[in-house]
KEMIGU-462301 format. One line per field, with one value per residue: residue number from 0; residue in three letters; x, y, z of N, C-alpha, C in turn. Coordinates in Angstrom, 2 decimals. Example, Ala and Ser with C-alpha at 12.3 -4.5 7.8 and 13.67 -1.06 7.14 Angstrom:
// KEMIGU-462301
nr = [0	1]
rest = [ALA	SER]
npx = [13.19	12.85]
npy = [-5.69	-2.25]
npz = [7.80	7.08]
capx = [12.30	13.67]
capy = [-4.50	-1.06]
capz = [7.80	7.14]
cpx = [13.20	12.90]
cpy = [-3.30	0.03]
cpz = [7.80	7.87]
This chain:
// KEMIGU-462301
nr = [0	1	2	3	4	5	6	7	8	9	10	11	12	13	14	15	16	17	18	19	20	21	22	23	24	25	26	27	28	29	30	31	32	33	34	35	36	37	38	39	40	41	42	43	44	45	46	47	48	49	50	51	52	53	54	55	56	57	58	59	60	61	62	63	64	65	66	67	68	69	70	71	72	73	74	75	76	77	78	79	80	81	82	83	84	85	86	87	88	89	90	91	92	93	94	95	96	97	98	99	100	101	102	103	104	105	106	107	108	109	110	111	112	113	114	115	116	117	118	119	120	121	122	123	124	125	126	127	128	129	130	131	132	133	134	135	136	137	138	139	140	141	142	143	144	145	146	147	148	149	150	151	152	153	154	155	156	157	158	159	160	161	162	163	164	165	166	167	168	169	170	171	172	173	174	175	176	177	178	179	180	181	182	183	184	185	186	187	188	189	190	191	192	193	194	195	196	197	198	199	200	201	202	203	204	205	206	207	208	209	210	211	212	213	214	215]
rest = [UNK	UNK	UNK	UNK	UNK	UNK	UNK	UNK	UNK	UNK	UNK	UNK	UNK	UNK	UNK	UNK	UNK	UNK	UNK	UNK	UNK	UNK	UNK	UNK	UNK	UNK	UNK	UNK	UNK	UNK	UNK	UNK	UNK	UNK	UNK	UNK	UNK	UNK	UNK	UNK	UNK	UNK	UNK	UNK	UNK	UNK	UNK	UNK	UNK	UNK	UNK	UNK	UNK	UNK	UNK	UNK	UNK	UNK	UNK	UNK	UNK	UNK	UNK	UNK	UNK	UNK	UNK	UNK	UNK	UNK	UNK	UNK	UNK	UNK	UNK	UNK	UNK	UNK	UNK	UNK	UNK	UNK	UNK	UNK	UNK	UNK	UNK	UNK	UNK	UNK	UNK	UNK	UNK	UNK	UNK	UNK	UNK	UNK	UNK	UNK	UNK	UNK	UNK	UNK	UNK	UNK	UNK	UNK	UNK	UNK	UNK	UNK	UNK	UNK	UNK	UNK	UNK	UNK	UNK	UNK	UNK	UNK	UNK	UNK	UNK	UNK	UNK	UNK	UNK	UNK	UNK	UNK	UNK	UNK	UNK	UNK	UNK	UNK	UNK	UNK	UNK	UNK	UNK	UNK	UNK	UNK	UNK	UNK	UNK	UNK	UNK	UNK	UNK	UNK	UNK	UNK	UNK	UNK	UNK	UNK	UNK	UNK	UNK	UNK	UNK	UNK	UNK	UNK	UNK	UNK	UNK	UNK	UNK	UNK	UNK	UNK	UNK	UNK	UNK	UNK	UNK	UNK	UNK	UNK	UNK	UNK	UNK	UNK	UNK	UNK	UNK	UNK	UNK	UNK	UNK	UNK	UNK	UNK	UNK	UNK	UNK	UNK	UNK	UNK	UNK	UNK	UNK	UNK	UNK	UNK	UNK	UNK	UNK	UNK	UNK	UNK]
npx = [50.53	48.34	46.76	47.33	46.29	43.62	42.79	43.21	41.41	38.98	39.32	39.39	36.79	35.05	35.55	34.67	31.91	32.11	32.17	29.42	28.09	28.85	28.27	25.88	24.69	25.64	23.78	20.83	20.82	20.83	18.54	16.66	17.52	16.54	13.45	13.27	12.79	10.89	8.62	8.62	7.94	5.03	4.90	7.39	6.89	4.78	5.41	7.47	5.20	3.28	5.10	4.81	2.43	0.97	1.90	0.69	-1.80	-2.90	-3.80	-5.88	-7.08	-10.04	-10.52	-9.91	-7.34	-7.53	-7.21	-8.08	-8.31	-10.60	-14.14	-17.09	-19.57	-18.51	-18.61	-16.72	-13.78	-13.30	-11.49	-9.95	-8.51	-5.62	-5.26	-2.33	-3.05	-4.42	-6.84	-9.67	-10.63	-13.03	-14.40	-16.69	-17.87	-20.46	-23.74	-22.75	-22.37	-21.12	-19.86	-16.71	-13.78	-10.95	-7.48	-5.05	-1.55	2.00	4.48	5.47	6.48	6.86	7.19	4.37	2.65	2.87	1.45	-1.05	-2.10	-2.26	-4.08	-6.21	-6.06	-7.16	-9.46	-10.72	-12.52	-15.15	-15.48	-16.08	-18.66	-19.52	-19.88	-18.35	-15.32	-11.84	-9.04	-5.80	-3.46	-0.38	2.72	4.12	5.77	4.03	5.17	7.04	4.04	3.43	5.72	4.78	2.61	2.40	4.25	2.87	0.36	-1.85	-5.23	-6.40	-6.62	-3.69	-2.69	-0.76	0.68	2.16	3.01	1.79	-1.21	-3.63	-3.70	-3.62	-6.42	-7.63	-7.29	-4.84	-1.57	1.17	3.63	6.03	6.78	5.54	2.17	0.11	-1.03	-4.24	-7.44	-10.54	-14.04	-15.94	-18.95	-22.01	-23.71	-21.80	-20.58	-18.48	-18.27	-17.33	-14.13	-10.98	-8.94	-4.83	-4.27	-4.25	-2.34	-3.04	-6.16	-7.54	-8.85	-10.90	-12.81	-12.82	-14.60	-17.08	-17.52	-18.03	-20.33	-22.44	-22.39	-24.66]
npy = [60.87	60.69	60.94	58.41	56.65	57.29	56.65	53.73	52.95	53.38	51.49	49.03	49.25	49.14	46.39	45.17	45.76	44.71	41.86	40.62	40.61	38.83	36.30	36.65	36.03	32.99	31.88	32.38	31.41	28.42	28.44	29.36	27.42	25.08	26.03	25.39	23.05	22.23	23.69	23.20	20.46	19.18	19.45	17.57	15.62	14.83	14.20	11.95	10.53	10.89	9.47	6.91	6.46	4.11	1.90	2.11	3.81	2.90	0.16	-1.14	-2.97	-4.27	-6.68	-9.43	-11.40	-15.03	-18.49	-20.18	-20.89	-19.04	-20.02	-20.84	-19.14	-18.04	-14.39	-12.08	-10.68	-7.42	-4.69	-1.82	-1.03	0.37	0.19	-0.15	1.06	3.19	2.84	2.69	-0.29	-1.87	-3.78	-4.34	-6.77	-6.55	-6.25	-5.68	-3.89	-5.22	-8.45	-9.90	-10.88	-12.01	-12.43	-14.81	-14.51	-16.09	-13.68	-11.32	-11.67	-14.13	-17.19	-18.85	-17.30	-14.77	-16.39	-16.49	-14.06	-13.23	-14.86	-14.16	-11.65	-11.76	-12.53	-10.60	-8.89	-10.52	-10.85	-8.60	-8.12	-10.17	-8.72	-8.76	-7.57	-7.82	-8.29	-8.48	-10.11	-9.59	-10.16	-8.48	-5.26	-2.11	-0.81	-2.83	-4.19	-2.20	-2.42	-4.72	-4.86	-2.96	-4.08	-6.23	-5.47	-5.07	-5.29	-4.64	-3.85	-4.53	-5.38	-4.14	-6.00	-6.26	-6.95	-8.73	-9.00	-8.95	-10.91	-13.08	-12.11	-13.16	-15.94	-16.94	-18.69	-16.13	-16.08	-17.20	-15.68	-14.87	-15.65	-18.40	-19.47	-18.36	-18.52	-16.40	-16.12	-13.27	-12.64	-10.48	-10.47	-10.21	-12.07	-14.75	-16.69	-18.49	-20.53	-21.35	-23.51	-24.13	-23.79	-24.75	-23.32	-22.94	-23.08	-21.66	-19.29	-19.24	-21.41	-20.04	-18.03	-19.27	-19.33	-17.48	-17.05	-18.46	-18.03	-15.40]
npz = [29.15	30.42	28.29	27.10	28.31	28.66	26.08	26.25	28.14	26.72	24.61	26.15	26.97	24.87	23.89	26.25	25.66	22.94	23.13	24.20	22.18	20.19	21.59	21.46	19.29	19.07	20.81	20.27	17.65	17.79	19.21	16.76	15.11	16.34	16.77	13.85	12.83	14.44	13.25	11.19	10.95	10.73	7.62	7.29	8.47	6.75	4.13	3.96	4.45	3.05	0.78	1.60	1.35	-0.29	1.15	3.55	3.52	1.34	1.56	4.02	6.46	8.29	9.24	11.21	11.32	10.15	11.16	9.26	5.90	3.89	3.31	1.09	1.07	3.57	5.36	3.22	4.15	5.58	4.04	2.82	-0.16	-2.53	-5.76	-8.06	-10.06	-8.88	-8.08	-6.21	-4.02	-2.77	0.29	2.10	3.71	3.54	1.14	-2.75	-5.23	-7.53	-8.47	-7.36	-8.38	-6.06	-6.78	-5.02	-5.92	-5.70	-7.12	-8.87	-12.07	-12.59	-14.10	-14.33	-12.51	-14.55	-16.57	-15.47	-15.05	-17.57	-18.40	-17.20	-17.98	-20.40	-20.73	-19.78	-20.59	-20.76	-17.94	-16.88	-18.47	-17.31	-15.28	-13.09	-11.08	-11.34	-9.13	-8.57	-5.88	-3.98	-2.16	-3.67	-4.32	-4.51	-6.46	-7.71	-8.95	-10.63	-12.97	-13.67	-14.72	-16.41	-18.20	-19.36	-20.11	-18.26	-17.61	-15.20	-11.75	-9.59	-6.19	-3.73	-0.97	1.15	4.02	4.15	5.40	4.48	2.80	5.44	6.44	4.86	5.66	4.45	4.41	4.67	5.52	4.52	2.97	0.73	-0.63	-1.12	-4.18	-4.60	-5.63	-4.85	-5.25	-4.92	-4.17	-5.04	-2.59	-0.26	0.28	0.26	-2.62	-3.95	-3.84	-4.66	-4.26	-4.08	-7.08	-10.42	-13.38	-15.47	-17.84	-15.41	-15.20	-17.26	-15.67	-13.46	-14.33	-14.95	-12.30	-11.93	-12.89	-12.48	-9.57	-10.44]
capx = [50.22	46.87	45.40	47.55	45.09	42.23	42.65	43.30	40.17	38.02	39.47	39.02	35.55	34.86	36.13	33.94	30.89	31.58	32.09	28.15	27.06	29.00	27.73	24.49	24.14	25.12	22.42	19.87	21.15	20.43	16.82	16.42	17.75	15.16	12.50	12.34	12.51	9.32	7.66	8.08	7.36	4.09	6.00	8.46	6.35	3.58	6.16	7.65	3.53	2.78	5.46	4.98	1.00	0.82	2.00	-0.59	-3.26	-3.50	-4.17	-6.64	-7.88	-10.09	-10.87	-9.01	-6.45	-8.36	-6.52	-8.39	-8.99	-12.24	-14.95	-17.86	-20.68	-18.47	-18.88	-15.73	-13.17	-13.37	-10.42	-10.04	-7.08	-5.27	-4.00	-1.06	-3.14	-4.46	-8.20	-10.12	-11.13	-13.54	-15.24	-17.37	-18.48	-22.03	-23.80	-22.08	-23.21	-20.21	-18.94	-15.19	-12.21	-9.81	-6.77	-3.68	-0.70	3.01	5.79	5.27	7.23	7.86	6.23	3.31	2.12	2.35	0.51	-2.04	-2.11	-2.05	-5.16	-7.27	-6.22	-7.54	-11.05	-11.89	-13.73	-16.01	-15.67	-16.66	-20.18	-20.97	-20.68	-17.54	-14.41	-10.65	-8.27	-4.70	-2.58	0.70	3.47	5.43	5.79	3.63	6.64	6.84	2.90	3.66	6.25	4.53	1.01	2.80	5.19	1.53	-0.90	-2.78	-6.44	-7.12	-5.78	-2.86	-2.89	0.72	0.30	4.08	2.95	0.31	-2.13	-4.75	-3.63	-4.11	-7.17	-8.86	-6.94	-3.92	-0.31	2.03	4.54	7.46	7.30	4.51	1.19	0.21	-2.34	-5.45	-8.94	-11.62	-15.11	-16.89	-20.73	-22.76	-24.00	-20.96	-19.90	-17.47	-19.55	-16.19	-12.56	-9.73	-6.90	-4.30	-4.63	-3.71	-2.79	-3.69	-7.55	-7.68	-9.58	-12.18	-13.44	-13.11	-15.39	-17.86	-18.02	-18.84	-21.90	-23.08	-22.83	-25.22]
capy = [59.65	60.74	60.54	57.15	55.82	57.41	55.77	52.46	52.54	53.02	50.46	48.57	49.13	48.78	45.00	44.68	45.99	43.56	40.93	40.07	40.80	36.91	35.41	36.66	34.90	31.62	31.89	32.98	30.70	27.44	28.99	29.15	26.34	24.09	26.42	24.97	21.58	21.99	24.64	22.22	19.38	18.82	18.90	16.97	14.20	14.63	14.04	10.34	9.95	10.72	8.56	5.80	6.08	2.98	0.88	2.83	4.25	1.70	-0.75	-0.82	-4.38	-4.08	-7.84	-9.89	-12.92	-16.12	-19.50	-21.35	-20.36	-18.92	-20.90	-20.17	-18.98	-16.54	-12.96	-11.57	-9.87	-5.89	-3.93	-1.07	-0.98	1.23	-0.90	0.18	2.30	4.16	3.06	2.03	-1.44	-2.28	-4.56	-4.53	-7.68	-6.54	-6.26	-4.75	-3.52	-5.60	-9.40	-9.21	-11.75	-11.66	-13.72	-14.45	-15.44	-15.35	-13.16	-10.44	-11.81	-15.79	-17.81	-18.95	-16.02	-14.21	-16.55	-16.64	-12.72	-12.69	-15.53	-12.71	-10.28	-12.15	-13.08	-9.14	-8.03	-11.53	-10.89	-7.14	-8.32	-11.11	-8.40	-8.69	-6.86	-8.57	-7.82	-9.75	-9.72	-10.41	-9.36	-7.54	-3.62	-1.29	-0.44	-4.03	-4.08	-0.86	-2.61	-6.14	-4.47	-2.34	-4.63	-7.26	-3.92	-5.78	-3.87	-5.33	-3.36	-5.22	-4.83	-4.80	-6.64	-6.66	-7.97	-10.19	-8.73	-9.31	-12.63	-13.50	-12.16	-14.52	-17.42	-17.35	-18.20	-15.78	-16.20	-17.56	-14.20	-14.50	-16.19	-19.19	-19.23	-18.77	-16.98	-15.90	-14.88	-12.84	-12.55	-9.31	-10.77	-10.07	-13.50	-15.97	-17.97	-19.96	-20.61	-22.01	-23.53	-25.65	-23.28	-24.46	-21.89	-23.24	-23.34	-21.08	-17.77	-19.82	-21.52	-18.63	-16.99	-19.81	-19.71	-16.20	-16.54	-19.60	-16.91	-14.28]
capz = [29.89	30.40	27.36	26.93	29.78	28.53	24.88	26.35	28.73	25.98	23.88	26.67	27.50	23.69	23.58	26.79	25.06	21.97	23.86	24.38	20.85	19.53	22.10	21.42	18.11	18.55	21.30	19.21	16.42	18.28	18.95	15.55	14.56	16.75	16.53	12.49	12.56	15.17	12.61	9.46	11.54	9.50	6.44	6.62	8.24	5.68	3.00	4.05	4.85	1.39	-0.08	2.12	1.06	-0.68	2.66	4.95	3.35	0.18	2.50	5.18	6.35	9.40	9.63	12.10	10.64	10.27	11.28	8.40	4.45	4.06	2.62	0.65	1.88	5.01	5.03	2.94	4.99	5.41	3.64	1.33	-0.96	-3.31	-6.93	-8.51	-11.09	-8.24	-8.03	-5.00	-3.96	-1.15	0.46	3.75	4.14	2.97	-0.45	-3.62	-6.39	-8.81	-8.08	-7.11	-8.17	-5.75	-6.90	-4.59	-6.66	-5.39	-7.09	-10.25	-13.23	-12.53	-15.26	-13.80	-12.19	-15.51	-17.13	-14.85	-15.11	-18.95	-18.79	-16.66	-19.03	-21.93	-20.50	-19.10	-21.39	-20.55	-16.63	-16.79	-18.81	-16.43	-13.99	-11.93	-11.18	-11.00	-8.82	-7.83	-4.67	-4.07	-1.80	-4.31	-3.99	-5.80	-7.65	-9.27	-9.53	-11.99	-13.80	-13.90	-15.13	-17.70	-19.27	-19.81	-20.06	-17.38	-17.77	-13.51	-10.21	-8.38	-4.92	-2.74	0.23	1.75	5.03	4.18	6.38	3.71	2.79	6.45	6.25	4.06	5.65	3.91	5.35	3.89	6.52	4.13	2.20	-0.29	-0.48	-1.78	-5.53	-4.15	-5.83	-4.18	-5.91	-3.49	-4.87	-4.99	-1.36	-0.09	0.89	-0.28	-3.43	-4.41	-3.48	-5.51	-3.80	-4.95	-8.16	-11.49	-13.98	-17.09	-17.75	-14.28	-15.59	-17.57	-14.64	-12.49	-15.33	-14.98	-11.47	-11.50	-13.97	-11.89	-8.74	-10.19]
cpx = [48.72	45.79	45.80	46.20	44.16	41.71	42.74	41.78	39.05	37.91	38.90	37.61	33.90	34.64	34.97	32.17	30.82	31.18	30.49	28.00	27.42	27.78	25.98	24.15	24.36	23.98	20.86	19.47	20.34	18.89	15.80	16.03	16.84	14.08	11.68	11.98	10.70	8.28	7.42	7.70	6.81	4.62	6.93	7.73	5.23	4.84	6.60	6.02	2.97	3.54	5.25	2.88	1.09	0.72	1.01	-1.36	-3.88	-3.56	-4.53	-7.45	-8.00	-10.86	-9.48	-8.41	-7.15	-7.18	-7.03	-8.60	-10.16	-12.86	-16.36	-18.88	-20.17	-18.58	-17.17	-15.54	-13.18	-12.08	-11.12	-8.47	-7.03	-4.92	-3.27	-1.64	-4.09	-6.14	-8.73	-11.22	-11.69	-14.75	-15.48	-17.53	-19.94	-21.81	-22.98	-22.46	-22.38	-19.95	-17.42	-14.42	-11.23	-8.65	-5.48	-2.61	0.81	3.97	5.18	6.53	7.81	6.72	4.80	2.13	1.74	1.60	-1.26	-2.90	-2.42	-3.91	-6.31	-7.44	-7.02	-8.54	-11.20	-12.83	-15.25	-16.24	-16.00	-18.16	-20.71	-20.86	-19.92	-16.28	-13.12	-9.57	-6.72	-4.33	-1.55	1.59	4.54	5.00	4.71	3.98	6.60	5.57	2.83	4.25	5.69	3.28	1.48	3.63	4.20	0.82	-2.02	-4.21	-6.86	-6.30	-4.79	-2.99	-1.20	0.09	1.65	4.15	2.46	-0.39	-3.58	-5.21	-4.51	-5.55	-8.41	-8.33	-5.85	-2.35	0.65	3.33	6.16	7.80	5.99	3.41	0.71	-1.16	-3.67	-5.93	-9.93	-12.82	-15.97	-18.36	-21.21	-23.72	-23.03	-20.27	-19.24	-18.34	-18.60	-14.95	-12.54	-8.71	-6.01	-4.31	-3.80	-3.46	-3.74	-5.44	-8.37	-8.85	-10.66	-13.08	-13.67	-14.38	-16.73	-19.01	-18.55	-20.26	-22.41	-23.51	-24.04	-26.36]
cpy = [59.57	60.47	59.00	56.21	56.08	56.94	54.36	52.04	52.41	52.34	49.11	48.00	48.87	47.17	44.43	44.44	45.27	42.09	39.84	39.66	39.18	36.03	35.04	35.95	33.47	31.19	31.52	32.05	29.49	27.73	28.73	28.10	25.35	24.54	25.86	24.15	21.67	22.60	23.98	21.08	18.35	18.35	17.91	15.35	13.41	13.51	12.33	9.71	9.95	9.60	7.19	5.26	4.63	1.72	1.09	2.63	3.57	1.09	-1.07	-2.47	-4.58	-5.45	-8.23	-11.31	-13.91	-17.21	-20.28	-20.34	-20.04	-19.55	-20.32	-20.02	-17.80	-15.43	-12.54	-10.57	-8.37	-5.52	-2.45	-1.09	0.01	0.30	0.22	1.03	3.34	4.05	2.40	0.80	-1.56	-3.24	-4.73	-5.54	-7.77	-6.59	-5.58	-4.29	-4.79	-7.36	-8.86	-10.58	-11.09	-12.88	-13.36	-14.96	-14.80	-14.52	-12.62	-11.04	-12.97	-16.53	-18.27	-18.01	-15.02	-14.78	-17.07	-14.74	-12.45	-13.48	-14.50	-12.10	-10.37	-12.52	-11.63	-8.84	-9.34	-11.43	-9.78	-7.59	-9.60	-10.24	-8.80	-8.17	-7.86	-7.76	-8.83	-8.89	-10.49	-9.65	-8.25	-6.37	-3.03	-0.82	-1.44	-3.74	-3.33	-1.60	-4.02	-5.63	-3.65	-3.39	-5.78	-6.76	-5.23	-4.49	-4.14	-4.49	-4.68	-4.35	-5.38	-4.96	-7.02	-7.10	-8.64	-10.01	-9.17	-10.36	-13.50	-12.95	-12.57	-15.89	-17.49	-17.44	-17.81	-15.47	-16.39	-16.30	-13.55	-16.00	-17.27	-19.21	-19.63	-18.37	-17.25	-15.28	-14.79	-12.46	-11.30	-9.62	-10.21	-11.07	-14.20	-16.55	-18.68	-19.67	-21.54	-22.47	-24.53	-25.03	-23.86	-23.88	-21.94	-23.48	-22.32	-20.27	-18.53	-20.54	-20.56	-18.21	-17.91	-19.93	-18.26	-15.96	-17.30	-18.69	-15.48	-14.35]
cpz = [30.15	29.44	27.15	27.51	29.28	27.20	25.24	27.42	27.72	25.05	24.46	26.80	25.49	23.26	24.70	25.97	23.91	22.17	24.11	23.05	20.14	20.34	22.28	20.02	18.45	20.04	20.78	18.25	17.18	17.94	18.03	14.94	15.01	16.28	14.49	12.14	13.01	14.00	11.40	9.74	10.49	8.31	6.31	7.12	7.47	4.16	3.05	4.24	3.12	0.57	0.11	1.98	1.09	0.29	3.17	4.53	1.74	0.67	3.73	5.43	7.82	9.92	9.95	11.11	10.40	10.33	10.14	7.27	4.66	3.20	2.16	1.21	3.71	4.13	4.55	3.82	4.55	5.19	2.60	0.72	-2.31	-4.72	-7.47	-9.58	-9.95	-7.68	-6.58	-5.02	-2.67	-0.76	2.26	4.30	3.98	1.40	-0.98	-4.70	-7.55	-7.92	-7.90	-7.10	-7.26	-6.34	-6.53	-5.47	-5.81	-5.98	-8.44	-11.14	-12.97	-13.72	-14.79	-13.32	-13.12	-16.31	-16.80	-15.12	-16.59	-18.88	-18.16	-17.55	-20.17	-22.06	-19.87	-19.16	-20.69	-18.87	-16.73	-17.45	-17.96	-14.82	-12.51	-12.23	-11.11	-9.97	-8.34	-6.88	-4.69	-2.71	-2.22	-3.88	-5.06	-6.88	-8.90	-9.45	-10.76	-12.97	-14.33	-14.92	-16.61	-18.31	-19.91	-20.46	-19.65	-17.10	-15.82	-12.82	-9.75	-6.66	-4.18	-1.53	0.87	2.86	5.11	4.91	5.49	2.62	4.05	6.66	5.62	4.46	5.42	4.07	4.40	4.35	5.53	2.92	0.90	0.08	-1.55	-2.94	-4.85	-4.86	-5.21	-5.00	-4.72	-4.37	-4.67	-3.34	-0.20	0.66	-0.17	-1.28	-3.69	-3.70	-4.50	-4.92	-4.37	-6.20	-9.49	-12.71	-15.09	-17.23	-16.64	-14.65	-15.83	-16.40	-13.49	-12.92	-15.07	-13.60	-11.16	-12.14	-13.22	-10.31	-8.65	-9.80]
């Protein structure tokens, strides 16, 4: 009987003594388990920050909205922007070394728009020797920009503009989702020398092209 008792106390005191050790992991565990989210933190919010570049940090426009189109002769609005092949576009509002087409058009791949896009394409070579750069804007995604620019082989930057912050920044209401055919040549001054509104496609580029040689 005695040893009965004295095998069952230390079974006993066995079961007591395990008793902690569970409860000590999922303790522990929890611990853990927060302690990594906090420790990758960085990571994991770098990562949606990196993909979501294009939104953010391709588009920086530190001029305020304007209630009216801009007209020639203001100081072009301050941005920098990313285009869809990756290069950087900027403009202070001071001198530049290059002229700069901007041209708003609405929607990547509606007839108009591409052949407004194809007529750029097909005068470059003639806007790069009088000495200015092209660029379009639109609200599409950088995504289409990629697929609109490759399926043309558009040699110009697109720029996504998905809130129109840099529509509204030259004036332009892009409130119903996209922005209405504007261009803009901004002069080596860094002011407005023309607008376009009301754009029609056909003939478009060539006068663009004219008004940029008449600008230098």
């Amino acid at each position: 009987m005695k040893l009965h008792a004295l095998v069952a106390a230390l079974s006993f005191a066995a079961c007591t003594r395990a008793t902690p050790a569970p409860s000590a992991q999922p303790v522990t565990a929890p611990a853990e388990t927060a302690a990594a989210p906090a420790a990758n933190a960085p990571s994991t919010a770098n990562a949606p920050s990196a993909a979501n570049a294009p939104a953010g940090e391709a588009l920086t426009v530190t001029s305020a909205p304007r209630s009216a189109v801009l007209a020639a002769g203001d100081a072009a609005p301050s941005f920098r922007a990313t285009t869809h092949d990756g290069h950087a576009v900027e403009s202070t509002g001071g001198p530049r070394p290059r002229a700069l087409v901007v041209y708003f058009y609405p929607r990547d791949e509606t007839p108009g728009c591409t052949r407004e896009a194809c007529a750029f394409r097909d005068a470059f070579r003639a806007y790069t020797d009088a000495g200015a750069d092209i660029v379009g804007v639109s609200t599409d995604t950088k995504q289409a920009h990629e697929g609109f620019a490759q399926h043309h082989q558009l040699p110009f930057g697109l720029i996504a503009d998905p809130q129109g912050q840099l529509a509204r920044a030259f004036g332009l209401d892009a409130s119903g989702g996209y922005a209405p055919r504007t261009t803009f040549v901004i002069g080596r001054s860094g002011r407005v020398a023309r607008v376009f509104e009301g754009v029609r496609v056909d003939g478009h580029a060539d006068e663009v092209l004219a008004a940029v040689r008449s600008a230098q």
